[in-house]
C-alpha positions as MATLAB code, in Angstrom:
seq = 'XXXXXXXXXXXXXXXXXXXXXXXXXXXXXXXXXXXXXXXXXXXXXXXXXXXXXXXXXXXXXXXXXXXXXXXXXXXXXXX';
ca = [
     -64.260    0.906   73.122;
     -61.128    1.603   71.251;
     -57.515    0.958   73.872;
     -55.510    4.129   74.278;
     -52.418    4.122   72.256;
     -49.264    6.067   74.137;
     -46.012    7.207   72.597;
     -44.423    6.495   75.666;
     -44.765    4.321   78.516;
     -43.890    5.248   81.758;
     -43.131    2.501   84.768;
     -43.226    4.087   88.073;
     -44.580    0.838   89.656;
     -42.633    0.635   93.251;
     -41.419    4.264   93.155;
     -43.676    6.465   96.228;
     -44.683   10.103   95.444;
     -42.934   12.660   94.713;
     -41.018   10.232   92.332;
     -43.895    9.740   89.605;
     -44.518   13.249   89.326;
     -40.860   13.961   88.998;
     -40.102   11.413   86.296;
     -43.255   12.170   83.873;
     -42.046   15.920   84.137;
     -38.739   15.019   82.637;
     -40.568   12.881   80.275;
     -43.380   15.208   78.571;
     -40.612   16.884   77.402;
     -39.105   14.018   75.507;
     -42.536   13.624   73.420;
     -43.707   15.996   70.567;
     -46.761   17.967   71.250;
     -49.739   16.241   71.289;
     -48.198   13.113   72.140;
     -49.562   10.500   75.045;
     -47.687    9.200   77.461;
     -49.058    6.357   79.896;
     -47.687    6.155   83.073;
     -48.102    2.910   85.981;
     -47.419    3.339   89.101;
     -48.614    1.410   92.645;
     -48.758    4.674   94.660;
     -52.771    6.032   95.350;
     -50.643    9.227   96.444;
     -50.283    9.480   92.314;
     -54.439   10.069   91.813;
     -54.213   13.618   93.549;
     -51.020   14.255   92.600;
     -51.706   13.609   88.651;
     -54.431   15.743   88.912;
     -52.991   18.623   90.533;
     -49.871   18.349   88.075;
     -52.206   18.212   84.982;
     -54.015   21.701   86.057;
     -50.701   23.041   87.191;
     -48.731   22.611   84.228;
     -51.737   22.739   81.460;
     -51.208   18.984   79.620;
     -54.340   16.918   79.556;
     -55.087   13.910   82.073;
     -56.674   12.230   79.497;
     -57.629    9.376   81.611;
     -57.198    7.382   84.601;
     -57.625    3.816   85.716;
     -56.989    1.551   88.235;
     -56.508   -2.425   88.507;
     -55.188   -4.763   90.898;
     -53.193   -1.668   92.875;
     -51.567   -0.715   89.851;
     -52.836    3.233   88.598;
     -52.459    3.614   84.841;
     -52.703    7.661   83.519;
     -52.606    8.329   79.607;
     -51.429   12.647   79.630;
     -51.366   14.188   76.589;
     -48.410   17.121   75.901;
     -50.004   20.636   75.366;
     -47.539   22.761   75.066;
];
């Protein structure tokens, strides 16, 4: 299986909800549509949250993983 490539990385590691959220909204709309950003953070809080945000604002949770307490998401810009 291929890695994910991002345009942007995101470190939220450290930073407790709503902060994540808050910082990848300012950040989709640094990246060209279409464009992936991957963001890390240590908070579970982020899981529901992400996916919540992703229906709520239409741009595609492309995937979600986590390792050693730290939750990587890859979101793709839609619009």
């Amino acid at each position: 299986m291929e890695a994910m490539k991002a345009d942007m990385t995101l470190d939220c590691r450290g930073i407790l909800c709503p902060m994540p959220v808050i910082r990848l909204s300012q950040a989709i709309k640094k990246v060209e549509i279409g464009q992936v950003i991957e963001m890390q953070t240590t908070d579970p809080g982020s899981v529901p949250d992400m996916e919540a945000w992703s229906k709520q604002t239409g741009h595609v949770l492309l995937s979600r993983s986590e390792r050693e307490g730290v939750y990587t998401f890859f979101i793709r810009r839609t619009q």
